[in-house]
C-alpha positions as a LaTeX table, in Angstrom:
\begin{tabular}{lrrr}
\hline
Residue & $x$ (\AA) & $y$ (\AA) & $z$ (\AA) \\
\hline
Unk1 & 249.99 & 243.46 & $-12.96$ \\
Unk2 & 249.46 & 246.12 & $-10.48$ \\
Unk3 & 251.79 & 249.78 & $-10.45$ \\
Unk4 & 254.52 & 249.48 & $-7.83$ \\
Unk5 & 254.81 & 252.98 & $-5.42$ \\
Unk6 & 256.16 & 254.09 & $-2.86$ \\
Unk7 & 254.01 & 256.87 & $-1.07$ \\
Unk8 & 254.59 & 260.09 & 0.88 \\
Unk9 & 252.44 & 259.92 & 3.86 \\
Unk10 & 254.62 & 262.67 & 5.74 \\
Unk11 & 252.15 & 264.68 & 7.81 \\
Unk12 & 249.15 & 263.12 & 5.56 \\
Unk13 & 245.61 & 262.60 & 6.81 \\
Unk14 & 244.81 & 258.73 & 7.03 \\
Unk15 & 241.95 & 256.92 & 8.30 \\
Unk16 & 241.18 & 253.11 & 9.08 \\
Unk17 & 237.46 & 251.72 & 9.51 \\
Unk18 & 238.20 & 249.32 & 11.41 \\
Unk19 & 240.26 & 247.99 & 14.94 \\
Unk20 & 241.21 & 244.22 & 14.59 \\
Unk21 & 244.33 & 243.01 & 13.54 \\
Unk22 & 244.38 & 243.24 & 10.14 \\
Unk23 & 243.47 & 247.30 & 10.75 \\
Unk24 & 246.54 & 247.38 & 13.58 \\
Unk25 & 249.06 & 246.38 & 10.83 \\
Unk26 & 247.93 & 249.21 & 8.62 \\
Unk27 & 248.20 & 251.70 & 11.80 \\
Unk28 & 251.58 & 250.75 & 12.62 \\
Unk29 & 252.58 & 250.65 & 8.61 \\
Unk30 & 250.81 & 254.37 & 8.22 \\
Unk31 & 252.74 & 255.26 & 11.22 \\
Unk32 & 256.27 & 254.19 & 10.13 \\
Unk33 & 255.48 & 256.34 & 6.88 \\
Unk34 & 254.42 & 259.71 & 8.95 \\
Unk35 & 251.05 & 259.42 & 8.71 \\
Unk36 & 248.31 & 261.42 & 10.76 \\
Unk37 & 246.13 & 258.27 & 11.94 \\
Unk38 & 242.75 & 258.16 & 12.66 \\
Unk39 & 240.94 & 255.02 & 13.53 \\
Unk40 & 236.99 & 254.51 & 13.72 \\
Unk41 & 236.01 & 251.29 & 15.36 \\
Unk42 & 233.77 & 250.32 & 18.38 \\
Unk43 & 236.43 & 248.10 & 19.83 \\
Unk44 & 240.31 & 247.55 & 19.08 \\
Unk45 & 243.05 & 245.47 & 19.85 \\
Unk46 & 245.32 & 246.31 & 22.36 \\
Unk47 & 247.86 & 248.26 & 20.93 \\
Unk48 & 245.30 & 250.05 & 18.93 \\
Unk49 & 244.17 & 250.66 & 22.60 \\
Unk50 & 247.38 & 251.85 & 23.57 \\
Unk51 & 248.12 & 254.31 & 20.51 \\
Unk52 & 244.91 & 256.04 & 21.11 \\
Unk53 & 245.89 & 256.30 & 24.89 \\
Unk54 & 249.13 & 257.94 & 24.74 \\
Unk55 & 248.20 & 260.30 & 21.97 \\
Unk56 & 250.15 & 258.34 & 19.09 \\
Unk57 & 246.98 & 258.71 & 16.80 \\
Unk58 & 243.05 & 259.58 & 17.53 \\
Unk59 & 240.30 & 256.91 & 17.72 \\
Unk60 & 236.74 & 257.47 & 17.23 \\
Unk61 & 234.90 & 254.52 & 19.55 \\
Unk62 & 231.32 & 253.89 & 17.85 \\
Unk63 & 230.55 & 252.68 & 14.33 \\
Unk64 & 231.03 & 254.81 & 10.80 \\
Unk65 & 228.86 & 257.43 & 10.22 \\
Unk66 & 227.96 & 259.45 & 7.21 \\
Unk67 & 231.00 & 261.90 & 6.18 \\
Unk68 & 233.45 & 260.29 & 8.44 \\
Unk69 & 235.67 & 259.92 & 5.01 \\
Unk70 & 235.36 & 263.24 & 4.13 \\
Unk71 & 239.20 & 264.99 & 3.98 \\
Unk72 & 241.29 & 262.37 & 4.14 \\
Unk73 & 244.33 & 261.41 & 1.56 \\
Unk74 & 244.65 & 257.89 & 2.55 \\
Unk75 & 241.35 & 255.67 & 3.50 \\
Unk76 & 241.68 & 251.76 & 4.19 \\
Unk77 & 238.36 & 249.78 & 5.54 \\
Unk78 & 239.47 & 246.61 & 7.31 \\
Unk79 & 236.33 & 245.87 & 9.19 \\
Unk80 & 234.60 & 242.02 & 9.45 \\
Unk81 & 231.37 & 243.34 & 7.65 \\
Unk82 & 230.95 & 243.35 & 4.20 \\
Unk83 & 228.45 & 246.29 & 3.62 \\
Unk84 & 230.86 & 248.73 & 5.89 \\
Unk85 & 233.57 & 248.36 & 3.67 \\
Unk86 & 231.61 & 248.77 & 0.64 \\
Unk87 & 230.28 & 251.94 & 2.33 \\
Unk88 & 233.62 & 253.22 & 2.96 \\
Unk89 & 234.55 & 252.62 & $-0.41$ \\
Unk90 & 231.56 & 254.19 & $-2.15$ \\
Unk91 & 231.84 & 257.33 & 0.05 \\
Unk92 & 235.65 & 258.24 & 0.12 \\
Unk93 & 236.05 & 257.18 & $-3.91$ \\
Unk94 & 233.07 & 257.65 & $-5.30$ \\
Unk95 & 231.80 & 260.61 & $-3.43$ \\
Unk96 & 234.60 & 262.32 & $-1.66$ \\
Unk97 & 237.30 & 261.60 & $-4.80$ \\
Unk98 & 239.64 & 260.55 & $-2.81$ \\
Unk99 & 242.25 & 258.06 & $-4.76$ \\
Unk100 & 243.65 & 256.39 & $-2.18$ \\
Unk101 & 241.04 & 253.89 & $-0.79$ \\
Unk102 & 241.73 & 250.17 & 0.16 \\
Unk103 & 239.27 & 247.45 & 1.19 \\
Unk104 & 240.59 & 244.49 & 2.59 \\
Unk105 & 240.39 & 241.46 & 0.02 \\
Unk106 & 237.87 & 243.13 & $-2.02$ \\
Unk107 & 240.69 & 244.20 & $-5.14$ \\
Unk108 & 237.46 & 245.62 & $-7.10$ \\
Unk109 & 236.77 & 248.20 & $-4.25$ \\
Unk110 & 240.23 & 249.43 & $-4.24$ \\
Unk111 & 242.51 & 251.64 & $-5.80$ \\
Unk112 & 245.45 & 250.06 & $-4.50$ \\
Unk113 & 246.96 & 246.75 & $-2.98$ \\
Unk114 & 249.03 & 246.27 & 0.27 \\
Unk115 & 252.03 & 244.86 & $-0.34$ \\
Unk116 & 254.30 & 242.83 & 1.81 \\
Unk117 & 256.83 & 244.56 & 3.28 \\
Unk118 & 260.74 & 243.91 & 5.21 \\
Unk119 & 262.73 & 246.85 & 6.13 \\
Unk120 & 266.40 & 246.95 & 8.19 \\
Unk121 & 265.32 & 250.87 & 9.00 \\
Unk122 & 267.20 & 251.82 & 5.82 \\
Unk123 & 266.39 & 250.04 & 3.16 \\
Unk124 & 262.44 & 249.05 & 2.36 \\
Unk125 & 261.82 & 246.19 & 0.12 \\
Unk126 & 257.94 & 245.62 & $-0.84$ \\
Unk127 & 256.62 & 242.24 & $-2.78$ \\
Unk128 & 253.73 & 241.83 & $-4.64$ \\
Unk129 & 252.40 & 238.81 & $-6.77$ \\
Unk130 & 249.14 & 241.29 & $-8.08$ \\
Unk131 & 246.67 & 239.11 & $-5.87$ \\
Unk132 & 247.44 & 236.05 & $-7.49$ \\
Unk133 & 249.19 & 234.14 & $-4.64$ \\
Unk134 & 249.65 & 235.95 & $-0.99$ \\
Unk135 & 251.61 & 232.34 & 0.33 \\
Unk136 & 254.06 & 232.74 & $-2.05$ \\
Unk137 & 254.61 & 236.75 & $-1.55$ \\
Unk138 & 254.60 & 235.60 & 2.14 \\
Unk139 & 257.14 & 232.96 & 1.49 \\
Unk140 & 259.61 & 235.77 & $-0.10$ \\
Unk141 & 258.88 & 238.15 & 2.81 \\
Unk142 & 260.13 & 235.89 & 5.69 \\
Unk143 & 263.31 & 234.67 & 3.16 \\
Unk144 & 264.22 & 238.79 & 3.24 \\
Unk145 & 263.54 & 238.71 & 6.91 \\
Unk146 & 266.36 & 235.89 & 7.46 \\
Unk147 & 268.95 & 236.50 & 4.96 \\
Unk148 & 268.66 & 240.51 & 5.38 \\
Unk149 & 268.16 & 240.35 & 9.13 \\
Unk150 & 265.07 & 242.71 & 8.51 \\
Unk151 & 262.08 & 242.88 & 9.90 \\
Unk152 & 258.43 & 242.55 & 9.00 \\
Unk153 & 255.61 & 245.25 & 9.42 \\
Unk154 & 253.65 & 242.77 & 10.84 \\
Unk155 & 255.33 & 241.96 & 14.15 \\
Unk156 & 256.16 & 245.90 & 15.29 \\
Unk157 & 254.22 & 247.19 & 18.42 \\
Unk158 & 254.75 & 243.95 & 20.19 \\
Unk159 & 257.25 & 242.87 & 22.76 \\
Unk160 & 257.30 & 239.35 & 24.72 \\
Unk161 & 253.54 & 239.20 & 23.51 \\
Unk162 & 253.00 & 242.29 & 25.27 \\
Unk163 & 251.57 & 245.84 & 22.87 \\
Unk164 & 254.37 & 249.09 & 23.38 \\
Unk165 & 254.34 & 252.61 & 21.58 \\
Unk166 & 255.30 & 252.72 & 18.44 \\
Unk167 & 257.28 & 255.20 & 17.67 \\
Unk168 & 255.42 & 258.00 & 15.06 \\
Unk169 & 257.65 & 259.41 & 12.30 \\
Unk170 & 255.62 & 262.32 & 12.00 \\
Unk171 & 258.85 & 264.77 & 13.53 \\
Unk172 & 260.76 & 263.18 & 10.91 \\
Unk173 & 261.39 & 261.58 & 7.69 \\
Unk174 & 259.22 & 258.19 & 7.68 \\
Unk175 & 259.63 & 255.25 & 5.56 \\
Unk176 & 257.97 & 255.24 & 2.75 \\
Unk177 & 254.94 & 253.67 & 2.55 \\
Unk178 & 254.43 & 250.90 & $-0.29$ \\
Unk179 & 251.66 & 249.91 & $-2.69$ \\
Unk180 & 250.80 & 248.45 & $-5.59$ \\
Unk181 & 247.84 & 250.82 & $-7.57$ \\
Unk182 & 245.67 & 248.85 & $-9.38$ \\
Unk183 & 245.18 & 251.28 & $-12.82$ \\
Unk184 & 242.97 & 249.05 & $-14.94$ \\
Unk185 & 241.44 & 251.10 & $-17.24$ \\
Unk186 & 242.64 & 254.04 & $-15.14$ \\
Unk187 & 243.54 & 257.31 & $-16.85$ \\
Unk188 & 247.05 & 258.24 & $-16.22$ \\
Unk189 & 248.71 & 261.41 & $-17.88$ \\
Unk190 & 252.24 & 261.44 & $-18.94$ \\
Unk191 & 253.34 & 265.01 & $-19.33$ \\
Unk192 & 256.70 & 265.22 & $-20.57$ \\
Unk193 & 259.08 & 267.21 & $-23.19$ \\
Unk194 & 260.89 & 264.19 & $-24.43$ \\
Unk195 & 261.37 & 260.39 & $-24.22$ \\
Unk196 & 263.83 & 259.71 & $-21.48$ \\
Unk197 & 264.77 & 256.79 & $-20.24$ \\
Unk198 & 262.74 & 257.27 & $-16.95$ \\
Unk199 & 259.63 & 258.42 & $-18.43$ \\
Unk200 & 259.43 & 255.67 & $-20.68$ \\
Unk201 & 259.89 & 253.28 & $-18.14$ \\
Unk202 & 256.94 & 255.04 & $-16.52$ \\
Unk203 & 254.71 & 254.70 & $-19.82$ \\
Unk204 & 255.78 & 250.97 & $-20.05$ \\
Unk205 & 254.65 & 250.07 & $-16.86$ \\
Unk206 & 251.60 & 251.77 & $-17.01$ \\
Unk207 & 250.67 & 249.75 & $-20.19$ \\
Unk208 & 251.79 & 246.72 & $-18.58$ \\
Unk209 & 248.97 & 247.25 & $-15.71$ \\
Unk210 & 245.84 & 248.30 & $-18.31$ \\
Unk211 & 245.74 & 251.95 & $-17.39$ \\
Unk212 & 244.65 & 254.44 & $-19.95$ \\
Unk213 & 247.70 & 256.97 & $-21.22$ \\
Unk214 & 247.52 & 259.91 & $-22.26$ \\
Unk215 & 250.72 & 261.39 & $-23.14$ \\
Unk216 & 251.20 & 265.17 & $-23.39$ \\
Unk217 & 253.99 & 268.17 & $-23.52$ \\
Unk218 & 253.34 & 270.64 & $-20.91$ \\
Unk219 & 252.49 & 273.53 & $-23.19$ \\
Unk220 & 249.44 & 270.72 & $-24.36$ \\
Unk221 & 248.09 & 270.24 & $-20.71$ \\
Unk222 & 245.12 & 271.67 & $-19.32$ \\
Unk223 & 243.50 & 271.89 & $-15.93$ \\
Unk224 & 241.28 & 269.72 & $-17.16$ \\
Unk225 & 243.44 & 266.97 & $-17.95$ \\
Unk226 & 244.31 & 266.91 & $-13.97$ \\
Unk227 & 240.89 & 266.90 & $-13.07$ \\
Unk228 & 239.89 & 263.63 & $-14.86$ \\
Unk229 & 243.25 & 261.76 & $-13.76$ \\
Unk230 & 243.99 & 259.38 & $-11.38$ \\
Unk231 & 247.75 & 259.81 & $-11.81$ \\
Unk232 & 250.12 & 261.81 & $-13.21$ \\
Unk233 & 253.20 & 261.43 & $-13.84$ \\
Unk234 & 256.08 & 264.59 & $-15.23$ \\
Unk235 & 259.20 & 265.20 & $-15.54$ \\
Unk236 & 259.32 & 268.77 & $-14.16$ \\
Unk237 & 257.39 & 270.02 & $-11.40$ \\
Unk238 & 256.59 & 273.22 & $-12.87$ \\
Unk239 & 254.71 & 271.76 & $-15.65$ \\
Unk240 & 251.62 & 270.19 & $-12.87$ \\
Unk241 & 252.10 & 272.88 & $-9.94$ \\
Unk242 & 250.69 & 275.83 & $-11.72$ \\
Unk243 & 247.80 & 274.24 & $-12.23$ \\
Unk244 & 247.23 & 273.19 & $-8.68$ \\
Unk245 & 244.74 & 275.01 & $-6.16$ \\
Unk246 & 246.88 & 275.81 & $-3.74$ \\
Unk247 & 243.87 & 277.57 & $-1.67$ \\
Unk248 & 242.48 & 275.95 & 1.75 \\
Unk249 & 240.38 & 274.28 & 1.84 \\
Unk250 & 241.10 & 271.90 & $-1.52$ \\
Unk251 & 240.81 & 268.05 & $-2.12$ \\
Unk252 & 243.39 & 266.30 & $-4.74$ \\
Unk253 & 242.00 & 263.61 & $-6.72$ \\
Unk254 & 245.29 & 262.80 & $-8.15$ \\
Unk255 & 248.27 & 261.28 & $-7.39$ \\
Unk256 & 251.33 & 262.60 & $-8.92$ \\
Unk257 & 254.95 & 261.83 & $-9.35$ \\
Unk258 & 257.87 & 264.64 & $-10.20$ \\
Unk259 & 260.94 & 262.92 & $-11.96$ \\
Unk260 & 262.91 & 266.09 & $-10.81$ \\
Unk261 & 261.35 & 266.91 & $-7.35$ \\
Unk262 & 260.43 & 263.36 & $-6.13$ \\
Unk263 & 259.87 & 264.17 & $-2.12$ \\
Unk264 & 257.34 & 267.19 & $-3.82$ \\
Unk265 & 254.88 & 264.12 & $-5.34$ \\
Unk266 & 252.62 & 262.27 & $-4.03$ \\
Unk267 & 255.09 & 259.05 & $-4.40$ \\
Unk268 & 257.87 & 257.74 & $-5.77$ \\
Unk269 & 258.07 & 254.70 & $-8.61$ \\
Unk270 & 261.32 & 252.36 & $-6.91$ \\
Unk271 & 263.96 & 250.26 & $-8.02$ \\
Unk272 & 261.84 & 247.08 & $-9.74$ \\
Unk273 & 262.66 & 243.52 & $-9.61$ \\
Unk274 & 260.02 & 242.21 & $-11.84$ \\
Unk275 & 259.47 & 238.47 & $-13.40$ \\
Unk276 & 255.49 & 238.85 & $-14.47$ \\
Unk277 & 253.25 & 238.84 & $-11.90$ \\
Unk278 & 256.16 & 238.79 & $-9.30$ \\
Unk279 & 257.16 & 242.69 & $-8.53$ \\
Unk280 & 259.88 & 243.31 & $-5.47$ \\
Unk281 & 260.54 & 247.02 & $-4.72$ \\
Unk282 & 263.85 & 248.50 & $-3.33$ \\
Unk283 & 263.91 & 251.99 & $-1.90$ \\
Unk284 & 266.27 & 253.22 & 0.89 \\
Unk285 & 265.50 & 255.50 & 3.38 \\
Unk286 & 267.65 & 258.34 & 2.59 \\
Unk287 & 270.77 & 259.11 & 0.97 \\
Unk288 & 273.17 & 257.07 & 2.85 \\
Unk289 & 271.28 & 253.95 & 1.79 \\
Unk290 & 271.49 & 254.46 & $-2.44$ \\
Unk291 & 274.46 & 252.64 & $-2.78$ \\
Unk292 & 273.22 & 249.47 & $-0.89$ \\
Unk293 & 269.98 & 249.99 & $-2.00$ \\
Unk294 & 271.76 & 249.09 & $-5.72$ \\
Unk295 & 273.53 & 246.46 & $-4.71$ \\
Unk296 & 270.87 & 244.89 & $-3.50$ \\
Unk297 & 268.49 & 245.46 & $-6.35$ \\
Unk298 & 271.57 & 244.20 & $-8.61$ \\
Unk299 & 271.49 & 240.91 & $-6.57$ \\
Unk300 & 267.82 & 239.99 & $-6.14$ \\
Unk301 & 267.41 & 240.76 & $-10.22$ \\
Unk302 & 269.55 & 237.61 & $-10.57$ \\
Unk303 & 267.64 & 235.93 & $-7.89$ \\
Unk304 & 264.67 & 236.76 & $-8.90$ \\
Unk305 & 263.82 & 237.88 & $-12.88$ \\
Unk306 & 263.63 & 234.83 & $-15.40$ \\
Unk307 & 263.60 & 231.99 & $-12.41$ \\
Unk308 & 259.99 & 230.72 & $-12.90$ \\
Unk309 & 258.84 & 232.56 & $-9.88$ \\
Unk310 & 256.71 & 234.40 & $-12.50$ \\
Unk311 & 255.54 & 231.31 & $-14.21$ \\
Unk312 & 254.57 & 229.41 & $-10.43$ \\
Unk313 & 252.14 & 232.83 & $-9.38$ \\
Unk314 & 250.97 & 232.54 & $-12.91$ \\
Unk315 & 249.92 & 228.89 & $-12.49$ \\
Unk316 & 248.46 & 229.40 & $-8.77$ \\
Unk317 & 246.71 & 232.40 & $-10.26$ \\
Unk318 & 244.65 & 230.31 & $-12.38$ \\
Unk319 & 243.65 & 227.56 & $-9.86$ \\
Unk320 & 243.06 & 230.29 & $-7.41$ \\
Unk321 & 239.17 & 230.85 & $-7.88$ \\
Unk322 & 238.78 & 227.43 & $-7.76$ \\
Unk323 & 240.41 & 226.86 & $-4.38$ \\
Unk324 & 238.40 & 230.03 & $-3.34$ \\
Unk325 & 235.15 & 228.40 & $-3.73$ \\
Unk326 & 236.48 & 225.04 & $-2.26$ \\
Unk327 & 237.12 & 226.24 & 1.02 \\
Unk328 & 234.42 & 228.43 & 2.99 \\
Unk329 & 237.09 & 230.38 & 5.46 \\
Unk330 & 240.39 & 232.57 & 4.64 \\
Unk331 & 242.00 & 230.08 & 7.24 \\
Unk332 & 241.44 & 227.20 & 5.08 \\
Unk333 & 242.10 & 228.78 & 1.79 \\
Unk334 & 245.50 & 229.77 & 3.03 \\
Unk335 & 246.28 & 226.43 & 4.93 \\
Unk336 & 245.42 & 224.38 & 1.39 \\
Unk337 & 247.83 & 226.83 & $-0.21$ \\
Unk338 & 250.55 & 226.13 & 2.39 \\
Unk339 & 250.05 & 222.16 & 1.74 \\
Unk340 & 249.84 & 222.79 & $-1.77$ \\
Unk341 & 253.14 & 224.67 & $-2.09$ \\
Unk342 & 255.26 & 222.78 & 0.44 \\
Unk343 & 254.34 & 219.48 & $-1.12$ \\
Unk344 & 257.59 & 217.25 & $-2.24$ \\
Unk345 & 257.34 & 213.93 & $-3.02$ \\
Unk346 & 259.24 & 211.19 & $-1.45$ \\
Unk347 & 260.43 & 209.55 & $-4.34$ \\
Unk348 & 262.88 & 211.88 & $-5.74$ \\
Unk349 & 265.74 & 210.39 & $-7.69$ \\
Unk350 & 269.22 & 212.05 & $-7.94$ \\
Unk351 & 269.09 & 213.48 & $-4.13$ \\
Unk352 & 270.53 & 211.70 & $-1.20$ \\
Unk353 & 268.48 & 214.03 & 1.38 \\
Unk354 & 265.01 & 215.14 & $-0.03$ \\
Unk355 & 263.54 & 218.44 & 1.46 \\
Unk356 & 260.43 & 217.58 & 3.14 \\
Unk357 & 259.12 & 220.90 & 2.10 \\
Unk358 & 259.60 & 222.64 & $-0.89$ \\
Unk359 & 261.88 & 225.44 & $-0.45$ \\
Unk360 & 260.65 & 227.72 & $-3.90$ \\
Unk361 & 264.55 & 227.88 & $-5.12$ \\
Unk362 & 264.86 & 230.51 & $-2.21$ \\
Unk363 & 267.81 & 228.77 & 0.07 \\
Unk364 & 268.67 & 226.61 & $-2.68$ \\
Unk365 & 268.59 & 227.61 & $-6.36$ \\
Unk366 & 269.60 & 224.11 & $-7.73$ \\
Unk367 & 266.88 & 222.35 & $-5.79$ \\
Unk368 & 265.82 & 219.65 & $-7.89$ \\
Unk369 & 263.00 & 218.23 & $-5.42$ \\
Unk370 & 259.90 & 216.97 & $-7.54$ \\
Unk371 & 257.71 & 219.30 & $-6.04$ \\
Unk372 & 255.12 & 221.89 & $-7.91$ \\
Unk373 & 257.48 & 225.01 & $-8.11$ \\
Unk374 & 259.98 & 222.90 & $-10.28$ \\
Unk375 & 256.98 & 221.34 & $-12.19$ \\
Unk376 & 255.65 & 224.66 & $-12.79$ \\
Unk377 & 259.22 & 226.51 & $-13.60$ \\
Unk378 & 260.33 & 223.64 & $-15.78$ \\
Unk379 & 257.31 & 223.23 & $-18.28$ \\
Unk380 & 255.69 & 220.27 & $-16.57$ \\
Unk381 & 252.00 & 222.04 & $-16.44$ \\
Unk382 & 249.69 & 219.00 & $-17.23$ \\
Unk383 & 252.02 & 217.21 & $-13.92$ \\
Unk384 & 251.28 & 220.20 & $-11.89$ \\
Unk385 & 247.70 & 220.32 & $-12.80$ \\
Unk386 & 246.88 & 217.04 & $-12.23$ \\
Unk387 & 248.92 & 217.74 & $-8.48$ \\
Unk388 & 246.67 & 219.99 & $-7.83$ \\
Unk389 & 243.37 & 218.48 & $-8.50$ \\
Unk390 & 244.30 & 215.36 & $-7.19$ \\
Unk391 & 245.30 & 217.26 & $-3.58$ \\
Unk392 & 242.28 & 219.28 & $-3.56$ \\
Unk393 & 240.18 & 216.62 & $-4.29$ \\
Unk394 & 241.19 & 214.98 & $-1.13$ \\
Unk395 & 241.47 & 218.05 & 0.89 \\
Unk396 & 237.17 & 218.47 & 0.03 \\
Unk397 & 236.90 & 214.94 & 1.02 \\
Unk398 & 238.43 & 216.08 & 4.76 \\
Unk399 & 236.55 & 218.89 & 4.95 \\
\hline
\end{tabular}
């Protein structure tokens, strides 16, 4: 399981390696949030283009050079070349200390996980499935997107086909911006004077991802302690901030969360819908949007939490390395996972209409189409398995 947050990239330094489209969607996400965007790339898509042009953010036209990472709070390398993203990884993390650092599809070079992401401009709702299945966390995005009437990340900057501005947050209060840490073995400091409810929900899901806790009172902590954290996480603000260098120029090499100061952190933990592997996060934008931020969250917990959509990433998790080696391109991973999930079978007793694809329980709960999410949520594993060998068998025979 990865660690659901929301970050604060108001007015924060971020740079992407890279200008294709995959890199474009994490301009226009950092953007959104208030970040300060720098891209380095020799070439870029056309909105890229067109940011750099009007002055939205800065782009650096050549190839990644030696300190480039240096200074930045936020670093994501979504280049088509293996050995640059490593590089940007091993410089910014490694050698800079900079937490925040993403490589596209590599999860052991990161630090954190993109998440999908629907917003209506107040409220922001994030899904993860921890790696494990991307068609399914897809399939829950564009559900949100019709039932909410919100709107993806992916398809801002574009109108009629054509690129236009996109409109920085940077004079005001962005959206958050939403990830998913990955704190394996990570040390993460709890400092805290007693066991509330929030804090322990903090320590919980910490455990829950692997991380490493250490949980101390603030007369305990030490400068030290921040120095050899990833994260940390208190209940008063005082307790971390006088141990902060304050004095230009200074790199963090933490991220932090204040229970009593949140917009002071580095981000916010959000309202959790969370069925294993499965994690949907509901923030709102700002004050006005609490109240249907909770009704919401009240509503997709019954959707969502203890409806085998836990139990289906599980299962694709497991089959997912196989499939990986199967097929050669991301195009044909993905399209084997589409067949493989929309797969019903015609024979299905008890319906007058069978769906033709399956519809994971998302426009209709009582579905009872003989497809592998019901397998899958109802038990039936050696049925599913045997599914899913049998249809990738004949998928290798295609290719």
């Amino acid at each position: 399981m990865f660690y659901p947050a929301h970050i604060n990239l108001q007015d924060k330094k971020c740079l992407v390696v890279g200008g294709g489209t995959v890199a474009e969607r994490k301009v226009v996400a950092m953007l959104l949030s208030g970040g300060d965007v720098t891209v380095i790339s020799p070439d870029a898509t056309e909105l890229v283009t067109l940011l750099a042009n009007i002055g939205t953010i800065r782009w650096h036209k050549r190839q990644l050079q030696t300190g480039d990472t240096n200074g930045y709070f936020l670093v994501c390398a979504a280049t088509d070349f293996t050995d640059i993203n490593s590089a940007v990884f091993r410089e910014a993390h490694e050698k800079h200390k900079i937490p925040l650092v993403n490589v596209v599809d590599v999860i052991p070079q990161c630090t954190f996980a993109a998440a999908s992401v629907v917003t209506d401009g107040e409220i922001l709702l994030s899904i993860s499935t921890s790696g494990k299945s991307p068609a399914t966390s897809r399939r829950i995005r564009e559900h949100f997107e019709t039932v909410l009437d919100a709107t993806s990340l992916y398809i801002l900057g574009y109108e009629d086909g054509e690129p236009v501005p996109i409109v920085s947050e940077r004079e005001g209060q962005g959206l958050p911006y939403p990830v998913y840490l990955l704190l394996e073995n990570r040390r993460c400091v709890v400092v805290s004077e007693q066991k509330t409810a929030e804090v322990e929900r903090r320590i919980s899901l910490l455990d829950r991802c692997g991380a490493s806790v250490i949980r101390i009172s603030p007369d305990e902590m030490k400068r030290y302690h921040l120095e050899e954290a990833f994260l940390v996480i208190t209940d008063k603000f005082s307790a971390v901030d006088r141990h902060l260098n304050t004095t230009a120029p200074y790199q963090e090499t933490f991220i932090r969360e204040y229970l009593d100061e949140p917009n002071a952190g580095t981000h916010f933990t959000p309202e959790l819908i969370i069925d294993d592997d499965l994690i949907i996060s509901v923030s709102a934008r700002s004050s006005t949007g609490i109240d249907k931020g909770k009704r919401l969250h009240k509503k997709l917990t019954n959707q969502f939490e203890n409806n085998g959509y836990g139990a289906f990433i599980a299962f694709l998790g497991t089959r997912r390395a196989e499939i990986l080696k199967a097929f050669r391109t991301p195009k044909k991973r993905a399209d084997f996972f589409e067949v493989l999930i929309d797969t019903v079978e015609e024979t299905v007793s008890g319906l007058q209409t069978p769906p033709t694809t399956c519809c994971l329980g998302l426009t209709n709960p009582e579905c009872a189409a003989e497809c592998l999410f019901n397998w899958v949520r109802y038990g039936r594993l050696e049925r599913a398995n045997a599914f899913t060998t049998k249809l990738l068998d004949k998928e290798q025979r295609r290719c």
